[in-house]
PAKOLPA-717725 format. One record per atom (N, C-alpha, C): residue in three letters; x, y, z. Coordinates in steps of 0.05 Angstrom, whole numbers, plus 5000, padded with zeros to 4 digits. Example, Ala and Ser with C-alpha at 12.3 -4.5 7.8 and 13.67 -1.06 7.14 Angstrom:
2
ALA526448865156/ALA524649105156/ALA526449345156/SER525749555142/SER527349795143/SER525850015157/
This chain:
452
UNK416164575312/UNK414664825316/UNK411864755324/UNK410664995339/UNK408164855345/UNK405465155338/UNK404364905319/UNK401565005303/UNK400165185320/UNK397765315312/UNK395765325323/UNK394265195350/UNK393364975326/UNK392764685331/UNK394064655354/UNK396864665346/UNK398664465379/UNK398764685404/UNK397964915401/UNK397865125426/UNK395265055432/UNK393565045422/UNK391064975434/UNK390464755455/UNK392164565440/UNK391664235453/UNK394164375488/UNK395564475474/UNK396964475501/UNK395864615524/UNK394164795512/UNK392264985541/UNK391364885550/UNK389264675528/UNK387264525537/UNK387864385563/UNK390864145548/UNK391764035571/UNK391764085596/UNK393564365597/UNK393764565619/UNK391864565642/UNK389764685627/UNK388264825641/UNK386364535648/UNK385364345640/UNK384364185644/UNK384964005667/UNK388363995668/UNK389563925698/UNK389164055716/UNK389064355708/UNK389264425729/UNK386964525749/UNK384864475734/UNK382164455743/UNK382064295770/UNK383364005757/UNK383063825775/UNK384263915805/UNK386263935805/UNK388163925827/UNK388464275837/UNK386264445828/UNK386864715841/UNK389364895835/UNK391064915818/UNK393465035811/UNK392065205802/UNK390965235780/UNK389265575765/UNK387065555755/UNK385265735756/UNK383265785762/UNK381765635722/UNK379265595723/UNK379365345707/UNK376465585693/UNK375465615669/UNK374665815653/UNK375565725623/UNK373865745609/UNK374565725575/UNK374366015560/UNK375666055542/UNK374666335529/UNK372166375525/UNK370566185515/UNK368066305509/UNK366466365534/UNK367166375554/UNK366666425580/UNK367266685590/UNK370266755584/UNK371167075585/UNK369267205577/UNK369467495589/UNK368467735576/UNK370467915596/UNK369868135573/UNK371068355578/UNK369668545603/UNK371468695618/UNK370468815638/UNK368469075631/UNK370369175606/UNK368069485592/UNK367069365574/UNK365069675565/UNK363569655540/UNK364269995537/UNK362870035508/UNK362370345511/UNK360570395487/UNK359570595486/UNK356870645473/UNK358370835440/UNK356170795425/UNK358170745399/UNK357971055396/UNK357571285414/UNK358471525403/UNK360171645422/UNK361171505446/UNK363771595463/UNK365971385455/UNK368371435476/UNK370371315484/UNK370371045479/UNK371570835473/UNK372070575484/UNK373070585507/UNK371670525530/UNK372270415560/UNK373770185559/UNK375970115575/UNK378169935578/UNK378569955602/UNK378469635610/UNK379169635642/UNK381869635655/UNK384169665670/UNK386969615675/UNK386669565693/UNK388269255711/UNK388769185732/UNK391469215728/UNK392569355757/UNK395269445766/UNK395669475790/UNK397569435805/UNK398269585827/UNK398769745840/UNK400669915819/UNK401270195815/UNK399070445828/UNK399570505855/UNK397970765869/UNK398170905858/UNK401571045842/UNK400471295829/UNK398871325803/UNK398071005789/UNK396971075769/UNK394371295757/UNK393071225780/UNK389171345772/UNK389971565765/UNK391171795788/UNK391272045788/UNK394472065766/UNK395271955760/UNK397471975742/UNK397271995715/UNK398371755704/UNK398671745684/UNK395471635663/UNK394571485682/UNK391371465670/UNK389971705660/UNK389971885680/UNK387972205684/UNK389672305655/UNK391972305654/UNK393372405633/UNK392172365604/UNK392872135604/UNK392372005577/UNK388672075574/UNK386572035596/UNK384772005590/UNK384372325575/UNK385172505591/UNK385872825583/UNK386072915553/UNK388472645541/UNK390172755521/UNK387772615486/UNK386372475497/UNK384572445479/UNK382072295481/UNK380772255460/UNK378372225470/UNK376572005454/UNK379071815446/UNK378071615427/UNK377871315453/UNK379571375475/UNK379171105489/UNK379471205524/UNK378071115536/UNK377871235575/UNK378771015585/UNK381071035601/UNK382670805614/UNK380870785644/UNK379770535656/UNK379270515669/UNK381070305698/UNK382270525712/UNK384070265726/UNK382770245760/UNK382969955751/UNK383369835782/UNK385369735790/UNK385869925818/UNK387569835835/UNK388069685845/UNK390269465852/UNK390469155870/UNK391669255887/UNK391469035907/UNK393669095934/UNK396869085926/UNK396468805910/UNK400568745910/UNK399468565875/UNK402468525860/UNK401668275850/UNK399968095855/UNK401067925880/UNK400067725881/UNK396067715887/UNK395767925897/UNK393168035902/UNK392267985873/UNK392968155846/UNK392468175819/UNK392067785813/UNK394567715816/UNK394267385799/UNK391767265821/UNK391067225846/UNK388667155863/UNK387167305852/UNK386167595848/UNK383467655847/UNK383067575814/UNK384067575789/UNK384567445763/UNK383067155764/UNK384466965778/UNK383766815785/UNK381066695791/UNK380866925806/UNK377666835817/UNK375866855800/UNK375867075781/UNK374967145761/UNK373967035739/UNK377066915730/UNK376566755712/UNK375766435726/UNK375766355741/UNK373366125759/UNK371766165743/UNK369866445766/UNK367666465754/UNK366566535737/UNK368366505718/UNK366966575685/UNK365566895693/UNK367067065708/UNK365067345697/UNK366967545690/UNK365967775689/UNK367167995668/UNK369167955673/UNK372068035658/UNK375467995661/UNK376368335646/UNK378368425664/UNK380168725653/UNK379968605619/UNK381168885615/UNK382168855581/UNK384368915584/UNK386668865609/UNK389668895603/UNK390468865632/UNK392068685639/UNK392868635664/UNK395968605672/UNK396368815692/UNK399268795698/UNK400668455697/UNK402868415689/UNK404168225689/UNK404668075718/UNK403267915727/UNK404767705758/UNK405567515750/UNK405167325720/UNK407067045716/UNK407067035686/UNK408966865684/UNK411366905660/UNK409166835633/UNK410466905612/UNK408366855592/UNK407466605587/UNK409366415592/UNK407766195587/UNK405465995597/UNK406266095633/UNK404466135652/UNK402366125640/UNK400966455626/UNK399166515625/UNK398066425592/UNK399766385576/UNK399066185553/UNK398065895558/UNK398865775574/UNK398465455586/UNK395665475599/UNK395665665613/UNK393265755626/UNK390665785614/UNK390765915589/UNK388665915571/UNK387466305586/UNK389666475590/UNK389466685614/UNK389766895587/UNK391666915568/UNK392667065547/UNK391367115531/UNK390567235512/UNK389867225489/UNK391867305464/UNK391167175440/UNK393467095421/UNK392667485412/UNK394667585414/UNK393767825399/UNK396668045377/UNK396667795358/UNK399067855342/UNK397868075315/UNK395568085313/UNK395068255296/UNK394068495309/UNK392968525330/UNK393168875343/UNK395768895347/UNK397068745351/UNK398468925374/UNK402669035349/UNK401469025321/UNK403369105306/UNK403769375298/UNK402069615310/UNK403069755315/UNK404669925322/UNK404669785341/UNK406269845379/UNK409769715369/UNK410069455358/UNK412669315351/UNK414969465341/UNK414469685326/UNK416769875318/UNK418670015342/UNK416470105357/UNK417970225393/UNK419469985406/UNK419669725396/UNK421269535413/UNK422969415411/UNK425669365417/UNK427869155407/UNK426568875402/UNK428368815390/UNK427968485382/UNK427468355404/UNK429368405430/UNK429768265456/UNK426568325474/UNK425468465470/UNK423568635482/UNK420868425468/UNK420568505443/UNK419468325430/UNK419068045429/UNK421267865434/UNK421667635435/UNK420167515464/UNK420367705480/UNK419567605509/UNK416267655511/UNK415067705489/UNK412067755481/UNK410467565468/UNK412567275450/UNK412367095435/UNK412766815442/UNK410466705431/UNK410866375438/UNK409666335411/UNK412866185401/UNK412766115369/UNK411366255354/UNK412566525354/UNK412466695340/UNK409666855334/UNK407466785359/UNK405166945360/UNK405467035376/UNK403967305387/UNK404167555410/UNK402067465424/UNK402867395453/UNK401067315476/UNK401267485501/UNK403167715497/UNK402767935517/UNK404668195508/UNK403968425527/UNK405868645513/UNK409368565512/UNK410768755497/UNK412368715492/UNK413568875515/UNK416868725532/UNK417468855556/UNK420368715553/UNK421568915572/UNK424868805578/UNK426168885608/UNK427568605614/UNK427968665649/UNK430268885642/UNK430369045664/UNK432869235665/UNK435069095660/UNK436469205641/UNK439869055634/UNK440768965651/UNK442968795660/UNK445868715676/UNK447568835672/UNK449168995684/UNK451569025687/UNK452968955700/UNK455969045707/UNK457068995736/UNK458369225747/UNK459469215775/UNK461169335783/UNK463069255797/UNK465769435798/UNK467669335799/UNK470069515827/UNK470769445850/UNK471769615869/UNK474769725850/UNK474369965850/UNK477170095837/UNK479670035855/UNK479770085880/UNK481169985899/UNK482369805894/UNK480669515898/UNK481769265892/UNK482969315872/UNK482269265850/UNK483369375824/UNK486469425817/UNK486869645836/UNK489669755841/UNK491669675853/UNK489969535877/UNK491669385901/UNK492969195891/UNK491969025864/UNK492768725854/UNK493468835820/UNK494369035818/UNK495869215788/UNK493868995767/UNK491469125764/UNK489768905745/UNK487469145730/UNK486969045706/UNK484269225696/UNK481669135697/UNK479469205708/UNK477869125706/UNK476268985697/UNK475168715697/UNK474868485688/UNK472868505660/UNK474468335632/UNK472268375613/UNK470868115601/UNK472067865622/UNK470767555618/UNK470467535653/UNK469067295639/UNK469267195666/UNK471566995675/UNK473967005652/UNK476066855658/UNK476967065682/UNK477767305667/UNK479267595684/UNK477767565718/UNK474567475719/UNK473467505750/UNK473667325762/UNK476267105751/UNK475666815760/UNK479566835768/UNK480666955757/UNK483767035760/UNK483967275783/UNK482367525777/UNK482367665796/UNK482267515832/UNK479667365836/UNK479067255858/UNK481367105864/UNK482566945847/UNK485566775860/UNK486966905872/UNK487267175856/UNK489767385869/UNK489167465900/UNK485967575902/UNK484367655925/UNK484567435949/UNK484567245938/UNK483566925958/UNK487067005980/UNK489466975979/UNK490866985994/UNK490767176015/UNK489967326010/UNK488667636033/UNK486067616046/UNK484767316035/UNK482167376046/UNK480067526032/UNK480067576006/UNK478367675994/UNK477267605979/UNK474267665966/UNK472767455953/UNK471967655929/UNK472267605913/UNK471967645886/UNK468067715870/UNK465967555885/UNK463467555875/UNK462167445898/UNK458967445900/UNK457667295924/UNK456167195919/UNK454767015925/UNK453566775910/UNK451866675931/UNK449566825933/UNK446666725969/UNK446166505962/UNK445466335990/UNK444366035971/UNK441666075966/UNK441166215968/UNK437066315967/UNK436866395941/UNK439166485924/UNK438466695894/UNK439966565873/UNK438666395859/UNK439866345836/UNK439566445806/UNK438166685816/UNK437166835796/UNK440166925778/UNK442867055785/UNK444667085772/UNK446466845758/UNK445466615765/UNK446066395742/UNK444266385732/UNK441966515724/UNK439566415706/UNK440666585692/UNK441866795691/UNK442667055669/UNK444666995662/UNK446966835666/UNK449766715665/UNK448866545644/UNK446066365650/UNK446566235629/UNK444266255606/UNK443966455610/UNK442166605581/UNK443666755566/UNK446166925582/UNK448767045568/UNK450066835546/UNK450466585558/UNK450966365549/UNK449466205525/UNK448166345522/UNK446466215504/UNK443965905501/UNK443365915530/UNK441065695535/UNK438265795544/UNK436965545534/UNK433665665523/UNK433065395543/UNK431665395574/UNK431965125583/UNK428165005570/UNK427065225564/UNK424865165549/UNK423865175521/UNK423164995509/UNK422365035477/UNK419364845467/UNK418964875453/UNK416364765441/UNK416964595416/UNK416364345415/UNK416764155388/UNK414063985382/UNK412564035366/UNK408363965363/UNK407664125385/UNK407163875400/UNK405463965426/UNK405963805434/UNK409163865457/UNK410663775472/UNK412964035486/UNK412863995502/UNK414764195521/UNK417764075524/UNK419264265507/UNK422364075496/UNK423564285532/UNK424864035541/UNK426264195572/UNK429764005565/UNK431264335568/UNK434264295568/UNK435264435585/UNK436064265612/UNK436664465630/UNK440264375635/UNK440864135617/UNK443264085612/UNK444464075586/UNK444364315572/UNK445464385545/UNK448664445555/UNK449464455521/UNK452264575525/UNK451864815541/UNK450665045529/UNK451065305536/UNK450365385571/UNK448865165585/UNK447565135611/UNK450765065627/UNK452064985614/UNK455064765621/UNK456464985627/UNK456865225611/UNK459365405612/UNK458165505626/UNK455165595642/UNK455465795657/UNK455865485684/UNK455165295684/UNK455365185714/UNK458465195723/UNK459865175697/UNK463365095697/UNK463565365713/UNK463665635702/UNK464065875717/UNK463665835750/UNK461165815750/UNK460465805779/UNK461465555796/UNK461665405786/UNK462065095797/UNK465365205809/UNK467165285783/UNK470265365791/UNK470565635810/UNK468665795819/UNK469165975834/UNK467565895852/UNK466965655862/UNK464965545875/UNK467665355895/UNK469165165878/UNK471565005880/UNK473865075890/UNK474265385883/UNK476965485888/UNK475965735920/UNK473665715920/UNK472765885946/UNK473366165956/UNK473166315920/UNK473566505910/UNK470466695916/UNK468566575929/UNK466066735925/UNK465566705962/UNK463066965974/UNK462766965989/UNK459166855995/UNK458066816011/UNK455066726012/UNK453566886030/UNK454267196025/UNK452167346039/UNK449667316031/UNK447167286052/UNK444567296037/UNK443167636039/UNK441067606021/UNK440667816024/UNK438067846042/UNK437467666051/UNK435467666080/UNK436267826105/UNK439367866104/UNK440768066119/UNK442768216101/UNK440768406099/UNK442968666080/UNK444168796100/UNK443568816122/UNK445869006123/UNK448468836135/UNK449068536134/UNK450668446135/UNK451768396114/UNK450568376085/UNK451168436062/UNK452368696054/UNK451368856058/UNK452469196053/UNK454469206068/UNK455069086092/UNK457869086103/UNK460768966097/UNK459268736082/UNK461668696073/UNK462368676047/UNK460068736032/UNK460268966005/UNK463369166008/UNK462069316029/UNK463069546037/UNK465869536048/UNK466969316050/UNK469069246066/UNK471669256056/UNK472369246031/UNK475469326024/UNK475869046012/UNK473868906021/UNK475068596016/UNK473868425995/UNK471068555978/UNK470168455969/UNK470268625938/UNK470468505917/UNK470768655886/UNK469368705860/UNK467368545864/UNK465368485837/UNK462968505840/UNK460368525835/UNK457968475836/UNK455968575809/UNK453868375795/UNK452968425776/UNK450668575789/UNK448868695769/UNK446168895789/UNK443768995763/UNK442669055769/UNK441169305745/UNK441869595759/UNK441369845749/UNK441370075755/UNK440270095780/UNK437670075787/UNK437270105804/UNK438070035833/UNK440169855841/UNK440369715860/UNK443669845875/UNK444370135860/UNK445870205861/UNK445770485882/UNK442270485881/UNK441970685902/UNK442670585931/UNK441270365931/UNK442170235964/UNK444470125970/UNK446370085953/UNK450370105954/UNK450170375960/UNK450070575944/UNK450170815954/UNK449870875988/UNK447870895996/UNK446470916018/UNK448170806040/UNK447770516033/UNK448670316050/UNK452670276058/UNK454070336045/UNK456370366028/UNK458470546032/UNK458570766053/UNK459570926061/UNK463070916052/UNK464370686060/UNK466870736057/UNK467570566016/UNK466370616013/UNK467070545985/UNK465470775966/UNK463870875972/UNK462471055958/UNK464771165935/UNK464871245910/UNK466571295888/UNK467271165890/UNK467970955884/UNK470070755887/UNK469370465858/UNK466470455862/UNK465670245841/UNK465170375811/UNK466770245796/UNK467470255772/UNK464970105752/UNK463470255732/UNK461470025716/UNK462669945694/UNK462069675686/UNK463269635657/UNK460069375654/UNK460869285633/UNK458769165618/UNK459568955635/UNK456868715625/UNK456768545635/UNK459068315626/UNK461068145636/UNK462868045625/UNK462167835607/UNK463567795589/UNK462867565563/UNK464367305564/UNK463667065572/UNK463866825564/UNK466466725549/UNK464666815527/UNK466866775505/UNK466767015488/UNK468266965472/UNK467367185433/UNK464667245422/UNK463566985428/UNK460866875415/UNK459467065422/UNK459367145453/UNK456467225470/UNK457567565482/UNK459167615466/UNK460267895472/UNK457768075458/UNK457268245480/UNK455568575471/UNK453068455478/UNK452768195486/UNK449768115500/UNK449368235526/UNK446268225533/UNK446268365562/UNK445068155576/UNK444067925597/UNK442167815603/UNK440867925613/UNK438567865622/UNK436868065636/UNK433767815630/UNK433267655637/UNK430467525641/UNK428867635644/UNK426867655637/UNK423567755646/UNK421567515659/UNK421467625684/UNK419367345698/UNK417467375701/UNK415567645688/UNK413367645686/UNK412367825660/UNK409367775648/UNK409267925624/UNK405268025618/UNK405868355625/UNK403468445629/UNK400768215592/UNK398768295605/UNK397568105577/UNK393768165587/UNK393568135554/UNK389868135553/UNK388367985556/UNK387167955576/UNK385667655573/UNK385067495547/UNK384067275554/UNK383067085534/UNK380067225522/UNK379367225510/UNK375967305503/UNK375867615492/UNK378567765501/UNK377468075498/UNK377068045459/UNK375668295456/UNK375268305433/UNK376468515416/UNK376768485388/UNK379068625374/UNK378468945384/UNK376669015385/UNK376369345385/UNK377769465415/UNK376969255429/UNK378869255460/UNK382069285449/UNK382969045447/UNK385168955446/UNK386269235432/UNK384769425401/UNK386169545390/UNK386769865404/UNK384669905434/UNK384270035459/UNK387070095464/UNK386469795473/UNK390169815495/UNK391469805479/UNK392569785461/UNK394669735451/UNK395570135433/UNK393470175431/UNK392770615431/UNK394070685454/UNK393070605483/UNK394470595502/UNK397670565505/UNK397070385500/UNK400970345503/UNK402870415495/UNK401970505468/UNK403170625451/UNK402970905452/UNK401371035467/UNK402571285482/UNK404071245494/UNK403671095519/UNK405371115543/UNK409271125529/UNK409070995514/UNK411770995498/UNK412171195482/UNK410871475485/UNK412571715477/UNK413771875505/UNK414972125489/UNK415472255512/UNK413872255531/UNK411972435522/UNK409172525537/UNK408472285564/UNK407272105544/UNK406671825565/UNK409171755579/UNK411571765578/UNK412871585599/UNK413871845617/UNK413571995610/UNK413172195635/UNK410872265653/UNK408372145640/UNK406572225663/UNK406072025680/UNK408771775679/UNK409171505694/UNK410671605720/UNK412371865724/UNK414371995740/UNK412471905770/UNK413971855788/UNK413471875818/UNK412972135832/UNK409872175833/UNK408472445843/UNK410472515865/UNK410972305883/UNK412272355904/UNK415672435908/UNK416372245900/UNK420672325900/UNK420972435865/UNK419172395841/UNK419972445820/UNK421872325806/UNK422471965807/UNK424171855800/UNK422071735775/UNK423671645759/UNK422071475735/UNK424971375728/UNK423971085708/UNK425670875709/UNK426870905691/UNK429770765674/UNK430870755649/UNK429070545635/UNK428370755611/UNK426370535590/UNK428170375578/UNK427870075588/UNK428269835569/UNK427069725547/UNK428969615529/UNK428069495517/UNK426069625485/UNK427469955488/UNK425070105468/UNK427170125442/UNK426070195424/UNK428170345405/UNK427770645402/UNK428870745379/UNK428771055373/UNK426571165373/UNK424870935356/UNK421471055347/UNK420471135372/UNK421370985400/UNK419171125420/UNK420371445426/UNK422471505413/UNK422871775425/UNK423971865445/UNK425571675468/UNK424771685492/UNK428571695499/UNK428971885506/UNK431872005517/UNK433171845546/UNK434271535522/UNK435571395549/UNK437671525569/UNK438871685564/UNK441871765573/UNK440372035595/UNK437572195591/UNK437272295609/UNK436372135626/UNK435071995624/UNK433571815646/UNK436571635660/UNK437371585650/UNK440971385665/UNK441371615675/UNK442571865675/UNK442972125688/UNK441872095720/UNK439072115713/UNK437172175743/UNK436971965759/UNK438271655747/UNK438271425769/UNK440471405770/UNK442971635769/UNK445271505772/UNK446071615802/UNK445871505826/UNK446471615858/UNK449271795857/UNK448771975864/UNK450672115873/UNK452772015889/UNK455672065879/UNK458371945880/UNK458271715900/UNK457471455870/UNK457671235885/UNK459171085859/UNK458971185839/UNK461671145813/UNK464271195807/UNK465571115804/UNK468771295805/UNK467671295777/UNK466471345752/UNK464871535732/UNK463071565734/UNK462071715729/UNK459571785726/UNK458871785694/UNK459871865684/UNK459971885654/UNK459671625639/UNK462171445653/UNK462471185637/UNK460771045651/UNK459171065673/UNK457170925685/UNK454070915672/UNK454271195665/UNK451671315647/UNK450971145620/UNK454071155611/UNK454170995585/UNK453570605585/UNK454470505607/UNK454770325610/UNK451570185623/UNK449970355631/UNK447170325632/UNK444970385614/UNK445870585587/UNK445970565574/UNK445170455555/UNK447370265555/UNK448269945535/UNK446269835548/UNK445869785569/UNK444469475586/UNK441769555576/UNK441169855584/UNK438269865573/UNK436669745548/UNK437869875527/UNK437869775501/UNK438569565488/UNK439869335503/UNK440869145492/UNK441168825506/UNK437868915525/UNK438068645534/UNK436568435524/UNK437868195519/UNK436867935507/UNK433867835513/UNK432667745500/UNK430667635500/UNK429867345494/UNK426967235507/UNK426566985494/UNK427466745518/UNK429266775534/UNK429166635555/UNK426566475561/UNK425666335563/UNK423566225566/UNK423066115588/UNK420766095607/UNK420965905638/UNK419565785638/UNK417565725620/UNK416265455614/UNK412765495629/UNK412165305626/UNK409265195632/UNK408865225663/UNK410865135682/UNK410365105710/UNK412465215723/UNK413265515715/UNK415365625737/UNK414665635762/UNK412265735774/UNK412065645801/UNK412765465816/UNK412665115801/UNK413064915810/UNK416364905811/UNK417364885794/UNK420964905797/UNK422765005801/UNK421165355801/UNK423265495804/UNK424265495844/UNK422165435852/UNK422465345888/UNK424465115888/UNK424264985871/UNK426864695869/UNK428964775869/UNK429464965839/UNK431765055837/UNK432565225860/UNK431865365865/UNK432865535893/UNK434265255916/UNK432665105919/UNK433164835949/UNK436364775931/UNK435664595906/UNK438664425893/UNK440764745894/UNK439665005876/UNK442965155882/UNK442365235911/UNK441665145934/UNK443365215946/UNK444965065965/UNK444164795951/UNK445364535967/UNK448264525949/UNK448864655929/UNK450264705906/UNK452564855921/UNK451965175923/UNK452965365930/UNK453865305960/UNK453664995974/UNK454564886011/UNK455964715997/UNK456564715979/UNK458364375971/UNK456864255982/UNK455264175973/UNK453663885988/UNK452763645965/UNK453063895936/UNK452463715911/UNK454063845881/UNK454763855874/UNK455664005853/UNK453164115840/UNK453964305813/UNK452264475811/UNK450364365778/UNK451564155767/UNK451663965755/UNK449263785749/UNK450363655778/UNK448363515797/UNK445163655801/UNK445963955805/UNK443964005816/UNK441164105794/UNK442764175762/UNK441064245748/UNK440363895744/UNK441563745743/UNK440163415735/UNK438063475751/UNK437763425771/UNK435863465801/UNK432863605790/UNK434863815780/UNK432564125771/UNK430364015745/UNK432263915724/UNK430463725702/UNK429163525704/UNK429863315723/UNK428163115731/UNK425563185742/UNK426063445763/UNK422963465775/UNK421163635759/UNK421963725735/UNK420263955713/UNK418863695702/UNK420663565680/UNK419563295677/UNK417563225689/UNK418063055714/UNK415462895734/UNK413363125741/UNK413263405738/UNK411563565751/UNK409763585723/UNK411763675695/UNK409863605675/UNK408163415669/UNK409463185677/UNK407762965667/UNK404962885686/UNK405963015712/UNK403162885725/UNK401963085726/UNK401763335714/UNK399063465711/UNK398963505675/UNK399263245675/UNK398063215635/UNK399063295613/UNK401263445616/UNK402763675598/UNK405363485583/UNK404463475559/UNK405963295542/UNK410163455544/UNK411463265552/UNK414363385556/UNK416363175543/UNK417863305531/UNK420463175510/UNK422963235540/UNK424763085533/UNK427663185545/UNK429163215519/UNK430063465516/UNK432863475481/UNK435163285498/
């Protein structure tokens, strides 16, 4: 486990490399400051960096409206990446820093960084509105280093068609999507698709699975990117990889993707809710046709899990001070009632998202919200589709961890799977590949690293 003490030494490290060599921007807390102040007979002023256009006139104006104990002050960025560069610069130059900043890199990122601030005693409040999974993705060894958040569930879908054509029920392992495709393979049909650009759906395969490829032991960065549980998801992919059961549309060309989505020929695909509008859209001769069911299970073990990773995690700077910190976190904890997550709605089309990751306490009516993102007849249910998003909402896993230098590896991993996904290496091979260069990347910018 790692102390205090050993999170400290590891920022230090961090950030001390990275001074050298230009990776992130180099600042100590006692250097931070906070962007507001406020005078002791108004508001607490709080600064927000976000992206979000509709916020100012949105949901900010709202909240600022609804009381009068704290005035959200937001600034607008261009994109993310705009947010993590102008942050950056910022913290360089040691001058004023937001008191809450949209999420652009993963928590640990911004823990290594010395970018976070440890804020496990404001922010207990707020913890009742959140699943465990939600929660977990807020914690590094068990202290709160940014808000608590959850990526939209996984599910899948499933062509009813196919389905019928090959007298089969819809797949509830991934043995069933690994049998199905055999049947499909003699006709020419492919069962799942697998870009060599996206290996993001084996990162969830094998968090379903139960692997953590990051952990902390003192103050050392424990990296397992060849565990058992890493094994059963490569075996999956590796054998539908072997038997030439999968297809390799990218999605750099969707609409060659949506075509043959669309094609009669193809049967499975995992997604979040959202990604079901542009099947819709795109999708014409299948439209009703895809069937939702949960995400498939492994084994027994990992049944009623959802994966769902979080690769980025909104957080307060280093330096802000408790009366801040206890600001936003008043903040947030509106936004997680009715009231607040409705004045989040899109001024423009009026769509708002399914809240992840909340529990009852926030109040917040998952099954209407699955309702208003569910596209018009692009389910052969609608009902059991509703339900089945649902589930994913509420019950996606947490704690996945990406370590100290996702930037640096996760570009690797993309090159090895997709030299993986050409037969050119097994998939095996390719996480070895993947661990060796986390390793050598840790070690030469100073960051103490174990292999389990």
């Amino acid at each position: 486990m790692l102390s205090g003490h050993g999170i400290k030494r590891m920022v230090a490290a961090a950030a001390s490399v990275a001074c050298v060599i230009g990776l992130a921007a180099c600042g100590g807390s006692d250097a931070s400051q906070t962007a507001s102040s406020s005078s002791a007979s108004g508001p607490i002023e709080i600064e927000v960096w976000g992206w979000d256009k509709n916020a100012p006139k949105g949901w900010v104006a709202k909240y600022n409206e609804s009381q009068n104990e704290v005035k959200v002050n937001y600034v607008l960025q261009a994109s993310n990446t705009a947010t993590q560069q102008n942050f950056r610069n910022a913290f360089e130059a040691k001058t004023k820093l937001p008191d809450l900043v949209q999420g652009f890199a993963p928590l640990t990122t911004n823990v290594s960084n010395g970018w976070a601030e440890d804020i496990t005693d404001a922010i207990q409040p707020l913890l009742p509105k959140f699943t465990e999974g939600a929660k977990e993705n807020a914690q590094l060894n068990g202290r709160y280093y940014s808000l608590p958040g959850a990526a939209d569930g996984t599910y899948a879908i499933v062509n009813t068609d196919v389905l019928a054509k090959y007298g089969v029920e819809a797949p509830k392992t991934w043995d069933d999507v690994i049998a199905l495709g055999e049947k499909m393979k003699a006709d020419g049909g492919k069962v799942y698709n697998l870009a060599g650009e996206d290996p993001s759906g084996f990162m969830q395969l094998a968090q379903k699975a139960g692997a953590n490829w990051f952990t902390i032991d003192g103050d050392s960065w424990v990296v397992n990117m060849q565990d058992e549980a890493t094994g059963k998801a490569v075996d999956i992919i590796q054998e539908l990889i072997d038997k030439d059961l999968v297809s390799n549309q990218t999605y750099k060309d969707k609409p060659a993707l949506y075509n043959f989505f669309d094609s009669g020929k193809f049967a499975f695909t995992t997604l979040a809710y959202w990604s079901a509008t542009g099947y819709q859209t795109n999708m014409p001769n299948t439209r009703g046709k895809w069937q939702a069911i949960d995400y498939p299970s492994i084994s027994s073990a990992d049944e009623g899990k959802v994966p769902g990773y979080l690769g980025s995690a909104s957080f307060i700077p280093k330096g802000t001070d408790r009366a801040h910190q206890d600001a936003v976190i008043k903040m947030t904890n509106w936004q997680n009632t009715p009231e607040g997550y409705e004045a989040g709605r899109d001024p423009d089309n009026g769509t708002l998202g399914v809240p992840a990751g909340r529990t009852e306490a926030a109040g917040l009516d998952a099954e209407k919200y699955a309702e208003e993102a569910i596209p018009d007849n692009f389910y052969a249910d609608k009902d059991q589709a509703k339900k089945v998003i649902v589930n994913a909402a509420g019950n996606g896993m947490g704690g996945f961890d990406l370590g100290p230098n996702y930037d640096a590896w996760f570009p690797e991993l993309q090159d090895q799977w997709g030299k993986a996904v050409a037969k050119q290496i097994t998939l095996k091979e390719a996480m070895k590949n993947v661990q060796d260069f986390v390793v050598q990347d840790l070690q030469a910018k100073g960051i103490n690293v174990k292999v389990a």
